[in-house]
N, C-alpha and C positions, 0 to 999 in steps of 0.2 A: 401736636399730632399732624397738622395739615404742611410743616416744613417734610415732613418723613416721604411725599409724594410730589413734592415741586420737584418736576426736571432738572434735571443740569446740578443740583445739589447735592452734597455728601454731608449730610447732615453732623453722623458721627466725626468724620474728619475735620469740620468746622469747627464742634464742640472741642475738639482735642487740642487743635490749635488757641482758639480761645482760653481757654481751660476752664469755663463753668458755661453751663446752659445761658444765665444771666449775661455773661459777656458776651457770648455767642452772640446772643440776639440783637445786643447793643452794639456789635459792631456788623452785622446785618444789615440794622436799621440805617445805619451810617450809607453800607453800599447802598442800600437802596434809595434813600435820597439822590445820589448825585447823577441813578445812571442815565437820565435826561439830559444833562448836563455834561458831563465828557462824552456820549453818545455824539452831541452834537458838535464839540469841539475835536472829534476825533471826523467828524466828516468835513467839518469847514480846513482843517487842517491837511485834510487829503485833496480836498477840491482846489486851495490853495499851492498842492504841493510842496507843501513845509514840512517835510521830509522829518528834518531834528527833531519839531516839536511835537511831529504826530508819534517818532520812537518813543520819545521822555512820556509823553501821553500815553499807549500800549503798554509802557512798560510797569508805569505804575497802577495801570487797569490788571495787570497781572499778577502785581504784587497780592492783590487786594482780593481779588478772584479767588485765590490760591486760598488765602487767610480763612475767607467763607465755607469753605468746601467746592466752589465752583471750578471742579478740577477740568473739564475741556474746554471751559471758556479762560482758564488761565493758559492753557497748551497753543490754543489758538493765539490769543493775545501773545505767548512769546513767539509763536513764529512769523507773526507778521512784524512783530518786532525787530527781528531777526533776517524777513526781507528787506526793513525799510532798510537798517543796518547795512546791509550789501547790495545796497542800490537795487533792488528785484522790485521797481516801481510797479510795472506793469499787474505781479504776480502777487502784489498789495491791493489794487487798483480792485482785482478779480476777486478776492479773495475777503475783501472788506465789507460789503454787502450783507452777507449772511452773517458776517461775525455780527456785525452790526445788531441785524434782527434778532438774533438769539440774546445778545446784550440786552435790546430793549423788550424782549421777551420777558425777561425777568420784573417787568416794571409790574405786570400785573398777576403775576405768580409769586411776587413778594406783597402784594399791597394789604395783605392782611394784619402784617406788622405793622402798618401807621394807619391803624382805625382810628385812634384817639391823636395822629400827629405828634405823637413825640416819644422820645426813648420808650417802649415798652417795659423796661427793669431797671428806673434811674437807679443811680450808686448808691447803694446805702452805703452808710459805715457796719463795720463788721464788727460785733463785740470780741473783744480777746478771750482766746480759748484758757481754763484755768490753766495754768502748771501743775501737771502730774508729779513732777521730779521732788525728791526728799527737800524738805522745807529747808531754806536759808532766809537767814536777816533779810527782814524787810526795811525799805527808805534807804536800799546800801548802792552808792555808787558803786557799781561793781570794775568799773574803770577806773576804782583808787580800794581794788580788793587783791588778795594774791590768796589764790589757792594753793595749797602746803602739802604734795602729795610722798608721804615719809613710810618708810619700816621700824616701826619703832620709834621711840623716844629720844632721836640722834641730841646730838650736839648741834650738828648745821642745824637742822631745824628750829631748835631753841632759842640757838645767837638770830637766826633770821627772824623770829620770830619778837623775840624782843625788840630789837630795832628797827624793826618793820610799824609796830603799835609805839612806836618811839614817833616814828615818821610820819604816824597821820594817818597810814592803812591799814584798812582792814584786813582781817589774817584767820583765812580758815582752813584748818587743820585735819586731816583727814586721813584715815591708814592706808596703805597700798595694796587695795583691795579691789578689783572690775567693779562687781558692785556697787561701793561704797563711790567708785570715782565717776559712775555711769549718773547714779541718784546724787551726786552735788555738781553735772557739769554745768551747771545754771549759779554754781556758787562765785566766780571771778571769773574777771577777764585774763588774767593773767596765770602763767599756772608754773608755777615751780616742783621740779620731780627730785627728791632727795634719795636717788637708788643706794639699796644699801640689804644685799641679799647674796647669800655665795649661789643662789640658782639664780644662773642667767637666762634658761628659758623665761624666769617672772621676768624678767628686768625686759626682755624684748617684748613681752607678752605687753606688757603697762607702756613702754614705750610707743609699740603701735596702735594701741587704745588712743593712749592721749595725742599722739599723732594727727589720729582720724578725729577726734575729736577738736583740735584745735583746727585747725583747716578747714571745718565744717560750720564752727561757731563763732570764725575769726577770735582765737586768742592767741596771746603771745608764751611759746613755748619755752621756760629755759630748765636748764640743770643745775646742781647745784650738789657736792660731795668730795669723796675722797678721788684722786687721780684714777686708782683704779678701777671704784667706780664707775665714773665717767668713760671710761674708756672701753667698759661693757654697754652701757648704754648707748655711745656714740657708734659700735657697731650694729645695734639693732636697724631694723629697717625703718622705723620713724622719725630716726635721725636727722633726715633732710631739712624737718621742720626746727628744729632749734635756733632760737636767736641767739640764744649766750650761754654759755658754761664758765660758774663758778668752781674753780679747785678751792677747796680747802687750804690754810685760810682764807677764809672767803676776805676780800677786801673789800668793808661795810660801806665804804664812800662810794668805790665803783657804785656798788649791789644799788643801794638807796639812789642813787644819780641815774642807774639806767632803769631801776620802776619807778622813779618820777616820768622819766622820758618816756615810755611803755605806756603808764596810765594818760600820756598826754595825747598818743597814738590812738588809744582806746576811745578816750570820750570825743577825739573828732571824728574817727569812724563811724562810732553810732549818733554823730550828729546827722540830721536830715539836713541831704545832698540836693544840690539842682541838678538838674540834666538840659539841655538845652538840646532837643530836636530838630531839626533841621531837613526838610524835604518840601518838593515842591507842588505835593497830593494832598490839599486839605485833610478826605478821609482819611488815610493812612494817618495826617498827623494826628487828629480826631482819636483813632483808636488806640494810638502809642500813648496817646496823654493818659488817657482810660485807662490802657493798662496799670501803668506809673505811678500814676496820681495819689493811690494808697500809699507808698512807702518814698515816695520824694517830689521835691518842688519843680514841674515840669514847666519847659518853658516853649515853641512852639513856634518857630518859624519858618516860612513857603521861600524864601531868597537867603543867597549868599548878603546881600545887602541888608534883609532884617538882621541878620545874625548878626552881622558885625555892629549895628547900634544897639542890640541886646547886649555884647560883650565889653562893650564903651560906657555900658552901666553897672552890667554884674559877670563876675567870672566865677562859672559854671563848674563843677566837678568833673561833667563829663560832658563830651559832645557826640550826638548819634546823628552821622551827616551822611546824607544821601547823597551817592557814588552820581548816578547822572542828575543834572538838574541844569535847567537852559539859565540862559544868560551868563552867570555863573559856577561852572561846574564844583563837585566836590575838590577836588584838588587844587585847582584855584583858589576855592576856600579857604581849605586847609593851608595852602603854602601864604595865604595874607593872613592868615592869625598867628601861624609859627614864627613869621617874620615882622608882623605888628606888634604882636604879644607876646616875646619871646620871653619874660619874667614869669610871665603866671603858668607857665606849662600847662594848660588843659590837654586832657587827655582826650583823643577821638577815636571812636571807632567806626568804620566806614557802615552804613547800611549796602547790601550789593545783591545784584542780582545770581542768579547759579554758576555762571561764566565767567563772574566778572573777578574773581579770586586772584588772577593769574596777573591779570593787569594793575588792581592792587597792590601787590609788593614788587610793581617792577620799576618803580620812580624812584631811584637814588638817593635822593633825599627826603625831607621831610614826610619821614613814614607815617601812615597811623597808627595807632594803641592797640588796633584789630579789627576781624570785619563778622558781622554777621548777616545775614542772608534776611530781605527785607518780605520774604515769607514765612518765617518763622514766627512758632506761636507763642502765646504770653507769657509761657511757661519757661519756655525756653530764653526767650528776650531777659526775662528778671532772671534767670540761674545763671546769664551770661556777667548780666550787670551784677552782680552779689558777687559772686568769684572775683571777677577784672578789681572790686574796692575792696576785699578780700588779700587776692595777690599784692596788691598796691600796700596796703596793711603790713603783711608778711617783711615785702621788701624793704619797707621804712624802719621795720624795727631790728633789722641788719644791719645798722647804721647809726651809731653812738650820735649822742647831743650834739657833736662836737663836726657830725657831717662825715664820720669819716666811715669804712666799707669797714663791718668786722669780720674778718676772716673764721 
């Protein structure tokens, strides 16, 4: 109740960012700890005239601001930013004072969140919500399962289904029914569609289903029937998503060689991934861990220089690297791991500020994987990372054992 009338705050828009009350306030807590501390490095930095490191400093008091709900003290913070940027010392110089005060304003308009000194809503674990959806085999690797979505009693079906429980997988069998394929999408990872209907409205109908559904829950799409079949299905609109199409005869070596390959896709997918964060804002990193930390092994460095003894040890799934950062900037970075680590490809995606989009994808080479906006909230941050190893998923299983593109 007593955040709902602190100044300068947007309560709502904090929580939204964060995405629960609970993180709200723990990364709250976070700003409110430090603002003593860049307060004063952001004045020794102006009295020094170190122009670089007092933008890198603004810029990520802005980031952070923002994250809060502290939306005019993050407006401000970019446009002094933004003067230090175009040399407008003078108009910094003026302009810094009051940013200052209002900054350190918050020191005792937030002090009610550290009565006790430490996180106000430390992490708990969160128990897992039941599963609502129609029961499936429990203890079942579902990364060595194929869901069997059929009309009738085919043949494919059958032969697949045989030699499927020949091979070690599990094989669950289900009519070509919305409902029926809504209530077992929790049945496999893998999902075979045996279209076999003279209405092609059903066939695009079940197509776009499993479409959306696959793409949602990272599985692997494929087809499997007669020519013509196939050829109604491959027009519907969910089509995009398909990894492979069996014609009739299915050839069982291919079939069993690429769901080996597929479930091998699947259970590294759903292995828990490192992320290796990379910025030169304690809190910021502080809250990105926080965020994280539930669904992957986060790792947590302020230098281009820690990064790279982090990566001399472990290589990371993905790296989130901060666009400005002194001494060594993001692309400096980046272009010493693309060209130190050219075997392990980690994938990067830039952190950047509103503006910085353009400048981004203008280096020739050594691009990165994508950029997201180092204001954005927790919600947003995990739907980016969950799609990006999602797509990565899709793309892999385009691409037979053997490495090559399947058209």
């Amino acid at each position: 109740m007593w955040l709902k009338i602190v100044p300068g705050i947007d309560l709502v828009a904090g929580v939204l960012n964060c995405g629960s009350a609970e993180d709200y306030l723990d990364a709250l807590y976070i700003f409110y700890s430090s603002i003593e501390e860049k307060a004063e490095e952001l004045a020794g930095f102006l009295e020094e005239e170190e122009w670089t490191m007092y933008a890198l400093r603004v810029h990520s008091l802005k980031s952070m601001a923002r994250i809060i709900g502290a939306k005019k003290l993050g407006e401000t913070a970019a446009f002094l930013e933004e003067a230090a940027g175009n040399e407008q010392y003078e108009l910094v110089k003026k302009r810094n004072p009051n940013f200052l005060r209002s900054f350190r304003s918050l020191i005792g308009s937030l002090s009610p969140i550290a009565a006790n000194g430490e996180l106000p809503h430390p992490p708990e674990e969160k128990p897992e919500e039941p599963v609502k959806e129609a029961p499936v085999r429990e203890n079942v690797d579902h990364s060595h399962s194929v869901l069997c979505i059929h009309n009738g009693d085919s043949v494919v079906k059958k032969g697949l289904e045989n030699h499927l429980t020949t091979a070690g997988f599990e094989f669950v069998s289900i009519p070509d029914e919305p409902d029926r394929i809504i209530a077992y999408r929790n049945g496999a990872d893998i999902v075979v569609y045996c279209p076999m209907t003279n209405e092609k409205s059903h066939t695009a109908l079940t197509m776009n289903l499993l479409a959306e559904i696959c793409q949602d829950d990272a599985k692997i799409f494929c087809l499997a029937g007669d020519a013509d079949e196939l050829e109604k299905a491959m027009s519907a609109s969910g089509s995009h998503r398909i990894s492979r199409r069996y014609e009739r005869p299915v050839d069982i070596g291919l079939f069993i060689r690429d769901m080996r390959y597929f479930s091998a896709l699947e259970e590294d997918y759903h292995r828990r991934k490192t992320i290796f964060v990379v910025d030169d804002d304690p809190g910021f990193l502080t809250v990105t861990s926080h965020w994280l930390s539930d669904e992957y092994h986060v790792s947590c460095f302020q230098s281009g220089d820690e990064a790279i003894k982090g990566l001399n040890t472990v290589t990371p799934d993905l790296i989130l690297l901060d666009y400005e950062m002194p001494d060594m900037d993001g692309f400096t970075l980046m272009k010493n791991i693309r060209t130190n680590f050219p075997d392990t490809k980690i994938p990067i995606i830039f952190l950047t500020g509103k503006n910085d989009r353009e400048l981004v994808f203008q280096v020739p080479e050594y691009k990165p994987d994508g950029y997201l906006l180092k204001t954005s909230g927790k919600d947003t941050l995990l739907d980016v990372i969950r799609r990006f190893f999602t797509e990565t998923l899709f793309k892999q299983s385009l691409c037979d054992s053997q490495g090559t593109v399947t058209k």
